[in-house]
LUMKOL-85304 format. One record per residue (C-alpha): residue in three letters; z, y, x. Coordinates in steps of 0.2 Angstrom, whole numbers, plus 2048, in hexadecimal, padded with zeros to 3 digits. Last residue first. Example, Ala and Ser with C-alpha at 12.3 -4.5 7.8 and 13.67 -1.06 7.14 Angstrom:
# LUMKOL-85304
SER8247FB844 ALA8277EA83E 
# end
This chain:
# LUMKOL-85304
UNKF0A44239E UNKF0844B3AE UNKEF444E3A9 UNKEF54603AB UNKEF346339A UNKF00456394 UNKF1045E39E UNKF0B470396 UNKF0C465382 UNKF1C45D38C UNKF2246D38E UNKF2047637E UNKF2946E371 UNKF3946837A UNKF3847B383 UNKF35484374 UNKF4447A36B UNKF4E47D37B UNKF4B491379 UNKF4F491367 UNKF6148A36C UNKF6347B35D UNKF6546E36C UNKF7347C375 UNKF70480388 UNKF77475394 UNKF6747039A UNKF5A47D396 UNKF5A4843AB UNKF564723AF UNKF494703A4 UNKF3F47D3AA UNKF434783BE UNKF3B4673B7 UNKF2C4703AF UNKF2C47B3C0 UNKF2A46C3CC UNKF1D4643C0 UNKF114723BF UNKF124743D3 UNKF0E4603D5 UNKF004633C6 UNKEF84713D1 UNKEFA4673E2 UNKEEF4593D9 UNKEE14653D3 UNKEDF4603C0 UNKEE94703B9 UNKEDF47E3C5 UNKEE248E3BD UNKEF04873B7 UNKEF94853C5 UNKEFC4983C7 UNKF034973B3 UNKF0F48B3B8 UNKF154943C7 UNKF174A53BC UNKF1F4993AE UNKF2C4933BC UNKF304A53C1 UNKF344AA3AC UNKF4049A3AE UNKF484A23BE UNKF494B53B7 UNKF4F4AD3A7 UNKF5E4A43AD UNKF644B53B8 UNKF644BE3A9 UNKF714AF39F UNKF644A5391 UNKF6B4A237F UNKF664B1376 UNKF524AE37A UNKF464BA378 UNKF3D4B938A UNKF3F4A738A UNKF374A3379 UNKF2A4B237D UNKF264A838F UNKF25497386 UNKF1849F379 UNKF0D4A5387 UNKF10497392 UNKF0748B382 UNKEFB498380 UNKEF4498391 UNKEF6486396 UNKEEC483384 UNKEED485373 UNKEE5476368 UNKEDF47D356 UNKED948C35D UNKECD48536A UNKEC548B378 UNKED548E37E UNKED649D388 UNKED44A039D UNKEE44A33A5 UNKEE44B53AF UNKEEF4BB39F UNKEFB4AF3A2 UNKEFE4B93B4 UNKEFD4C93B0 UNKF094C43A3 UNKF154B93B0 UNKF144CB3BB UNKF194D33AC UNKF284C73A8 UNKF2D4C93BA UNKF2D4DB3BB UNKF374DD3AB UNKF454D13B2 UNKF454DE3C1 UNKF4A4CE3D2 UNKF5D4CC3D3 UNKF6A4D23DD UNKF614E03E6 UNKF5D4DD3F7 UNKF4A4E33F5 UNKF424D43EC UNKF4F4C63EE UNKF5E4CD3FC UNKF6C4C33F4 UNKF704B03F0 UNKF824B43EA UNKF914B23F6 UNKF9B4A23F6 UNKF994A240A UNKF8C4A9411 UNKF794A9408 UNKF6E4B740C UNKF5C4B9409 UNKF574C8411 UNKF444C7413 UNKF3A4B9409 UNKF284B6412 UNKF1C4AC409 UNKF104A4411 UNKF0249940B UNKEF948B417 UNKEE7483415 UNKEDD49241C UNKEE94A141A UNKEF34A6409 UNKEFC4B8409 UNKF0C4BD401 UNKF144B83F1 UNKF0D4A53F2 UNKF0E49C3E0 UNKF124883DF UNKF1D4853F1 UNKF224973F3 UNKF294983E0 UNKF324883E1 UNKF3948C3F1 UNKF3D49C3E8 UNKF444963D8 UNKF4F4893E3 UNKF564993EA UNKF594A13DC UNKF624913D2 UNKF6C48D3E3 UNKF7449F3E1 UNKF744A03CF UNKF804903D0 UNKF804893BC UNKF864793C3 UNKF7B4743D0 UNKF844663D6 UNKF8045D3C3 UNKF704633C4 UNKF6C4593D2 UNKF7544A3C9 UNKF6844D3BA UNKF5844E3C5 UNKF5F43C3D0 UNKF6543C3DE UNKF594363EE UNKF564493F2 UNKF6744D3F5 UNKF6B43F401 UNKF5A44940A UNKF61459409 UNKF73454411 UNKF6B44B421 UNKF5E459422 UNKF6A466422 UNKF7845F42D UNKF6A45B438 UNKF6346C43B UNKF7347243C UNKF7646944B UNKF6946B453 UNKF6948044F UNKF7848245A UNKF7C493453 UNKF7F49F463 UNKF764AE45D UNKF784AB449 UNKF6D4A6440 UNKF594AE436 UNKF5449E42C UNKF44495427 UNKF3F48A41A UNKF2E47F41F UNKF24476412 UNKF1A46A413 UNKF13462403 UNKF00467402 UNKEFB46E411 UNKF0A479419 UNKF1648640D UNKF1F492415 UNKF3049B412 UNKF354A841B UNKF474B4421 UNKF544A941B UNKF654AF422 UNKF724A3426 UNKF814AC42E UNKF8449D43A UNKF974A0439 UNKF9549D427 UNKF9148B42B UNKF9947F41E UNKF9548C411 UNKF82490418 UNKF7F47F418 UNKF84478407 UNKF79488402 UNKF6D48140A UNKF6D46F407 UNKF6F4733F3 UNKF5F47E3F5 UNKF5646F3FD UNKF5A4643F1 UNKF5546F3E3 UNKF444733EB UNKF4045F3ED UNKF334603FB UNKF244523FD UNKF2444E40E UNKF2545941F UNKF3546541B UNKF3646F42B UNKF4647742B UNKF45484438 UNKF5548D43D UNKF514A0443 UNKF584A8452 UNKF494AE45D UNKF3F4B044F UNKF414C444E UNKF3D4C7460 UNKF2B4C245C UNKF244D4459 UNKF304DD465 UNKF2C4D0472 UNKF164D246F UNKF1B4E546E UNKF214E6480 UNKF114F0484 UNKF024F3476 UNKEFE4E446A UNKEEC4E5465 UNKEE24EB458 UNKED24EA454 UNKED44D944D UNKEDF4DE440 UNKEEE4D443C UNKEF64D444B UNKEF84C644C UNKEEB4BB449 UNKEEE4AF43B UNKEE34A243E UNKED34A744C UNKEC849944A UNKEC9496438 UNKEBB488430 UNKEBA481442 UNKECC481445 UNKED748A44F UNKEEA48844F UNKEF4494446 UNKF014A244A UNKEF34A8456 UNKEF84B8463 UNKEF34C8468 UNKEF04D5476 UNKEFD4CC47F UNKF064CF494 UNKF194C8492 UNKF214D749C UNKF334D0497 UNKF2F4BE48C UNKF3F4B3494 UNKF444A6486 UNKF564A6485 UNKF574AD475 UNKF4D49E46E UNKF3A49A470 UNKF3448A468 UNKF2348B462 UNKF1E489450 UNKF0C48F452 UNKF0A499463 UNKEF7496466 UNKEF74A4475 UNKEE94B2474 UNKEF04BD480 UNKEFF4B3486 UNKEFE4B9497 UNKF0F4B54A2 UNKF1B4C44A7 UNKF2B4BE4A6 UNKF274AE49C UNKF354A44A4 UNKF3B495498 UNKF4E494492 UNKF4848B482 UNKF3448B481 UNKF3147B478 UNKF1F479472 UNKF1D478460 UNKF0C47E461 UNKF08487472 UNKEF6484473 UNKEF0491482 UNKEE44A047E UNKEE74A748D UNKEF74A0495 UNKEF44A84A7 UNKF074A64AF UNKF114B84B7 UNKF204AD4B6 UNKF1D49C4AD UNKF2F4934B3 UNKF344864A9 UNKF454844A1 UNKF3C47C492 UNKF2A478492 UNKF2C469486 UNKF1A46447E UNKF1746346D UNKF0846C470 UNKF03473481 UNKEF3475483 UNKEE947E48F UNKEDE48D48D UNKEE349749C UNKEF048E4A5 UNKEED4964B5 UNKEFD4934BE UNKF084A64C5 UNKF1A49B4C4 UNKF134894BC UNKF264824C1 UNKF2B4744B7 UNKF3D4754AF UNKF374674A1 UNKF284634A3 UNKF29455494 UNKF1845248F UNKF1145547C UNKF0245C47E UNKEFD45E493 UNKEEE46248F UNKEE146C49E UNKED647A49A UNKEDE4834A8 UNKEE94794B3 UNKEE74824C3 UNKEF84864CC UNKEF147A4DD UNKF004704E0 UNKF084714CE UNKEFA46C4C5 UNKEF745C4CF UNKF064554CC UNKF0645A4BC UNKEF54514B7 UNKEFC4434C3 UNKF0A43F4B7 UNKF194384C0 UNKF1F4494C9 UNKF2544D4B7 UNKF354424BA UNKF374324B4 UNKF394294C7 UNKF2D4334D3 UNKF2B42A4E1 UNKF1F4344EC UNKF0D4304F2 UNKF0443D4E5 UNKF0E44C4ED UNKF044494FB UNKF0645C500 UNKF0D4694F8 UNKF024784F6 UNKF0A47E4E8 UNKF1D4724E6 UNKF294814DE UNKF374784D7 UNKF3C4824C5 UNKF484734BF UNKF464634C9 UNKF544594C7 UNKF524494D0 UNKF554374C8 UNKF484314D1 UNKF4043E4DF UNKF3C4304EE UNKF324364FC UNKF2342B504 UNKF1843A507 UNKF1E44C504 UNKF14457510 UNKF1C46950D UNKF11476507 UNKF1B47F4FC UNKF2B4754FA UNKF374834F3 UNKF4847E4E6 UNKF494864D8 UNKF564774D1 UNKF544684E0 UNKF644614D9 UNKF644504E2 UNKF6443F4D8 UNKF574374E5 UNKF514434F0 UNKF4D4354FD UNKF4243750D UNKF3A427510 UNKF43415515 UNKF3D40D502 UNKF2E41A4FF UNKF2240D503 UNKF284004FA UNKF2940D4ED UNKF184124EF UNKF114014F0 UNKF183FD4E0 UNKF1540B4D7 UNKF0140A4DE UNKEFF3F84D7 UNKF063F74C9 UNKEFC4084C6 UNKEEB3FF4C7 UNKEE44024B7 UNKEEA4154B6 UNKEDE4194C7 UNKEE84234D0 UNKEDF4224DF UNKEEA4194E9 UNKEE940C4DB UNKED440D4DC UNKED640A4F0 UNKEE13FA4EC UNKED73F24DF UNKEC53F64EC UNKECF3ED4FA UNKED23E04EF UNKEC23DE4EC UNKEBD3DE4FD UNKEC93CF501 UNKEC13C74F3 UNKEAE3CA4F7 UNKEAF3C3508 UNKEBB3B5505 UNKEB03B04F9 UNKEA03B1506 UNKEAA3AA511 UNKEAA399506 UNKE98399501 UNKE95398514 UNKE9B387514 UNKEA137F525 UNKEB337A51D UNKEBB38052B UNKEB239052D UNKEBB39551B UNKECB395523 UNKEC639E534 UNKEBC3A852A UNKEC83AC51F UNKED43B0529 UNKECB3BC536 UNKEC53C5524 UNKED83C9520 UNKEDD3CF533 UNKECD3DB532 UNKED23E0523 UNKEE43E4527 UNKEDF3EC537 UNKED23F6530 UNKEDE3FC523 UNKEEC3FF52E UNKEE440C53D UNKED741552E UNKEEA418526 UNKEF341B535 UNKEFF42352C UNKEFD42851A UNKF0B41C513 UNKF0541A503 UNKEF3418508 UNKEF9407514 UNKF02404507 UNKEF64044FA UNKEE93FB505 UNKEF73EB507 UNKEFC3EB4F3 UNKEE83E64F1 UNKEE73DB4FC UNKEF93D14F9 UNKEF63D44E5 UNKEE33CD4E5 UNKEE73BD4F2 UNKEF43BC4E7 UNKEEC3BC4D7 UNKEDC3B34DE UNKEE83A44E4 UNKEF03A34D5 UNKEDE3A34CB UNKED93954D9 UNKEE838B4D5 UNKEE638B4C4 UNKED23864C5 UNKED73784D2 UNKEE63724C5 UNKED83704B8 UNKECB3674C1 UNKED735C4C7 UNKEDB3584B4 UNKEC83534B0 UNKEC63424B3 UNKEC633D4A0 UNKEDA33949E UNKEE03464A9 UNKED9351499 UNKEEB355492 UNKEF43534A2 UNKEE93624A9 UNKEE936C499 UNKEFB37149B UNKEF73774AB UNKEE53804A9 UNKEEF389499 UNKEFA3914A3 UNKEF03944B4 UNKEE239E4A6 UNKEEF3A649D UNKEF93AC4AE UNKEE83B34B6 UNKEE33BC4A4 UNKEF43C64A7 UNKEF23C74B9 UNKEE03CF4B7 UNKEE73D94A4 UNKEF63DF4B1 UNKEE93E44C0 UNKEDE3EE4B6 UNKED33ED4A6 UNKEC03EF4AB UNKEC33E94BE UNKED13DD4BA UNKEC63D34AD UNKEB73D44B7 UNKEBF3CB4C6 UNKEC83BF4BD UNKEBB3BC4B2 UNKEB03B84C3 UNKEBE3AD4CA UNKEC03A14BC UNKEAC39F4BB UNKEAD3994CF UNKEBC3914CD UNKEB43864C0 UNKEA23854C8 UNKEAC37E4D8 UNKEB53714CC UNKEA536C4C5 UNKE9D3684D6 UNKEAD35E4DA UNKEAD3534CC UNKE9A34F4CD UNKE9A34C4E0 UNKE8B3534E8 UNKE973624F0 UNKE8B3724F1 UNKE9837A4E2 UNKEA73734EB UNKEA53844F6 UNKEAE38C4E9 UNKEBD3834EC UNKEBB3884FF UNKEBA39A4FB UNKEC73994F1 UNKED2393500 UNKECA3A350A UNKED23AD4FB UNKEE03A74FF UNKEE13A9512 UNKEDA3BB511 UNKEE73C0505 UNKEF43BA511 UNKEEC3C2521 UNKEEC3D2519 UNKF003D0512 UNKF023CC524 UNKEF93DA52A UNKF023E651E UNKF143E2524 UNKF0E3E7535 UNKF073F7530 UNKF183FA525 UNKF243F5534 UNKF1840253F UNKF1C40F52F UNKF2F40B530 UNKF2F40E543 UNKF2641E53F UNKF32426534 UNKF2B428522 UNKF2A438518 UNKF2D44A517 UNKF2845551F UNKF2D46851E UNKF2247751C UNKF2D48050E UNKF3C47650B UNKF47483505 UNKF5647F4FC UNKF594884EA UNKF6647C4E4 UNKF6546D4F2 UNKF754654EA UNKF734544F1 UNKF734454E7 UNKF6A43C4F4 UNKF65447502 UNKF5F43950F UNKF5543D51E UNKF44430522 UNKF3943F527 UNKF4244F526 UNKF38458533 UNKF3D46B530 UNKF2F47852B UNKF3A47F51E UNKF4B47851D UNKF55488519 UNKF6448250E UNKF6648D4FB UNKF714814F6 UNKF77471504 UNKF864694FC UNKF86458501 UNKF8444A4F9 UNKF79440507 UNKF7444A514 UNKF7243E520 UNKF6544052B UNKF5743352F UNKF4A440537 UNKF53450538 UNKF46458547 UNKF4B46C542 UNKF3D47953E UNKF49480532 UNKF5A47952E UNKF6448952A UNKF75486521 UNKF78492513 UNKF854A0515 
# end
């Protein structure tokens, strides 16, 4: 039975380590109580505070008066070196000036930069002012240069201690009116007293504007101003030291709606599905690497508004956005697994490449949803997923709704249909090829893979290609495959294979029909798309492509063993025929050359079946290049094909009519599209 804590006084408790899942603390006092590494699995801390005990926070108050009074004193002792200004002694007046100039770039580099480009500048300047000082004691002007260093000391500290003493006093949230005024206060009684005793006004009038300006460094901290997080992180962690500590607890689904979180420390906490709307001061805490340390989230998970809002590529991992409006946000890149988005708006939300393993959909909005490459797996929770429709694609101006599905936009996906309709990805391997791709390489890899893995069951079911040499190979696995590992098995193997050489590639390939088919295909879908081209990407989908074990490369155009050798030599034809003719007799062209290369190969004695279905593939691609021989990505398809051309000749016999075609006719088809 769980413990029940609520509306109990447990300031300073020891929890530590103990096992307290599914606890009731909700409206509890838990100021100053320690659950480090505490198993607080679904715990309820509804109401609570959280936070600092008062005898810590009157030590704090005093700890800040004495910081006040020190950053008064220094900067009352800049005062006075700026004071030297009225002094009629030469030396002195330029030493005055000095500090003066030395303090104004100070000032104005902190301001524009923050406090680690003011510190920064400050260490230069003392730096160089005390090797200099030795260098120029010579002409008088060494106690000029120690003066300027010990002023720009003085200023960072004055600076830090001001500065460090509002955040605190912010940090703590106690008192804050009560501490402030008494810091200043204590910090401008110093530096009049200093200041009075050198009679110059000049000099409390520096003190003046120094203690304000740290006032000004501290409030912008507080704030969350990026440019003054020194600042803040360390004041809320001095803050923090005697507060309530979560530190390496397992707060997993665990409830703090509404509950004042000041002062608390969360590093090293696991926070998977942690409900924090409505929480309070949630900005004070010490987060440690968690997503608490972005402010965007932070912010997002009190109030459940985040619409419009990017959180590309940010680790929120296990976050809880149950019931958030996320309408139009971004997402991309951005790891979202083990979240909770139950009953979530994601209208029209950028889900590119996000990772969505063991994420909560039930019920979410995803009409309109950017889902390009995202990563759901079987784990991924899409029951009662509301969707009219969906982008495969990212916008752009040229195509603002890329590859809608479904296809016509006056249709829309009735009830469960958006999981029937993306249930088939769940289990797929994605090799994402994202330099120029070497087909054979990559059909050796895969078939290497699918023998050292048959209990994967390796199953291409698309292959895509992306710009200009992208190219994404996709495969249906088994439920249970551990698709990192495979992943880089692949890629390792591929890209060993793809620094040999042409003629030690053929030398694995051996006469295989299975990696010969499958290279034809890549080939194929990198130079002549078979289904549908959209914007700057082409698809072409390839169902039922099975390799397992020594099997045959099966399932190509309607599961039979090998694609209608007669349809392929008509669709080469149709092909050819598309080919505009050589304005010249005398000097045949793309069109006639392929035409006589097809005939040689269509005729020929010395080619198996199988051999002629590939080579007849690779004059289709050609003759799909040629329509557009200069256009670089043309002359790289040509290219691939003329080498898969040779390949499929090698072995044959020299006086083979065939490789007599092919030694005449290829490099005259190389020449034309300027490859040489």
């Amino acid at each position: 039975m769980a413990l029940d804590f609520s509306g109990q006084n447990l300031q300073g408790r020891n929890f530590k380590r103990q096992d307290l899942a599914g606890a009731n603390f909700s409206y509890a006092d838990i100021r100053g109580a320690n659950f480090t590494n505490a198993n607080l699995t679904g715990a309820n801390f509804s109401h609570a505070i959280a936070g600092l005990q008062r005898w810590w926070v009157i030590f704090l108050v005093f700890v800040s008066w004495l910081l006040s009074g020190l950053s008064g004193l220094l900067w009352a002792f800049n005062g006075s070196f700026v004071s030297q200004i009225f002094n009629s002694r030469p030396e002195t007046h330029i030493m005055g000036w000095t500090v003066l100039i030395l303090l104004i770039a100070f000032f104005l580099v902190t301001i524009r930069q923050g406090v680690v480009a003011g510190l920064g500048a400050l260490t230069f300047v003392v730096a160089v002012a005390g090797a200099g000082a030795g260098a120029i004691a010579v002409a008088g002007g060494g106690a000029i240069a120690v003066t300027g260093a010990i002023a720009e000391a003085f200023a960072g500290a004055g600076a830090f201690a001001g500065a460090f003493t509002v955040a605190v006093a912010f940090a703590v949230a106690f008192a804050v009116a009560f501490a402030v005024a008494g810091a200043i206060a204590v910090a401008f009684a110093i530096a009049f007293a200093v200041a009075g005793a050198f009679a110059v006004a000049g000099a409390f009038a520096v003190a003046v504007v120094g203690v304000l300006f740290s006032i000004y460094i501290g409030w912008q901290a507080m704030k969350g101003n990026e440019k003054y997080s020194l600042i803040r992180n360390i004041a809320v962690a001095f803050a923090a030291t005697r507060g309530t500590s979560f530190r390496g607890a397992d707060l997993t689904n665990a409830d703090f709606t509404q509950a004042t979180l000041k002062s608390t420390d969360f590093r090293n906490t696991i926070l998977i599905c942690s409900c924090w709307h409505q929480a309070k001061m949630l900005d004070r805490v010490l987060p440690g690497l968690t997503y608490l340390q972005n402010s965007q989230v932070r912010q997002l998970l009190v109030t459940g508004q985040g619409q419009d809002t990017n959180f590309d590529r940010q680790n929120l991992r296990g976050i809880n956005l149950k019931k958030a409006n996320l309408a139009d946000a971004s997402f991309i890149g951005a790891d979202l697994s083990e979240a909770n988005f139950q009953d979530a708006d994601l209208s029209r939300a950028k889900l590119k490449q996000t990772q969505l393993d063991g994420t909560d959909l039930t019920g979410a909005t995803l009409t309109g949803a950017y889902i390009e490459d995202w990563g759901i797996t079987n784990t991924t929770k899409l029951h009662g997923v509301r969707c009219e429709y969906v982008f495969m694609r990212l916008p752009t101006k040229e195509d603002p709704d890329p590859l809608r599905k479904p296809d016509n936009k006056q249709e829309v996906f009735a009830d469960r249909d958006f999981a029937e309709f993306i249930q088939p990805i769940f289990d797929t391997l994605d090799l994402y090829h994202n330099q120029g791709v070497d087909p054979r390489a990559v059909a050796i890899a895969f078939k290497n893979l699918a023998e050292n893995h048959p209990e994967a069951e390796l199953k291409i079911v698309a292959m895509e290609k992306r710009g200009d040499d992208k190219f994404l190979l996709r495969a249906k696995t088994a439920v249970g495959s551990d698709k990192s590992q495979l992943s880089a098995e692949y890629f390792d193997d591929y890209n060993q294979l793809k620094a040999l050489s042409q003629s030690q590639q053929l030398l694995l390939v051996e006469k295989s029909d299975r990696i010969r088919n499958l290279e034809n295909m890549i080939t194929t879908a990198l130079g002549q798309p078979k289904s549908y081209t959209q914007g700057n990407t082409i698809m072409s989908d390839i169902s039922g492509i099975n390799i397992q074990g020594s099997s045959n490369v099966s399932g190509i155009a309607g599961n039979s063993s090998i694609a209608n050798l007669g349809t392929i030599s008509g669709n080469v034809s149709i092909a050819l025929n598309q080919l505009p003719d050589s304005p010249d007799a005398e000097k045949p062209g793309i069109k006639e050359l392929l035409t006589q290369l097809q005939e040689a190969i269509s005729q020929s004695a010395d080619l198996p079946e199988t051999d002629k279905a590939d080579a007849l593939i690779q004059i289709q691609a050609i003759a799909e290049a040629g329509k557009s021989p200069q256009e670089s990505t043309k002359q790289k398809t040509a290219k691939n094909a003329i080498t898969m051309l040779k390949g499929i000749f090698t072995g044959l016999p020299a006086i083979a009519s065939v490789v007599e075609a092919g030694n005449k006719l290829l490099p005259a088809i190389s020449k034309l599209f300027g490859l040489g």
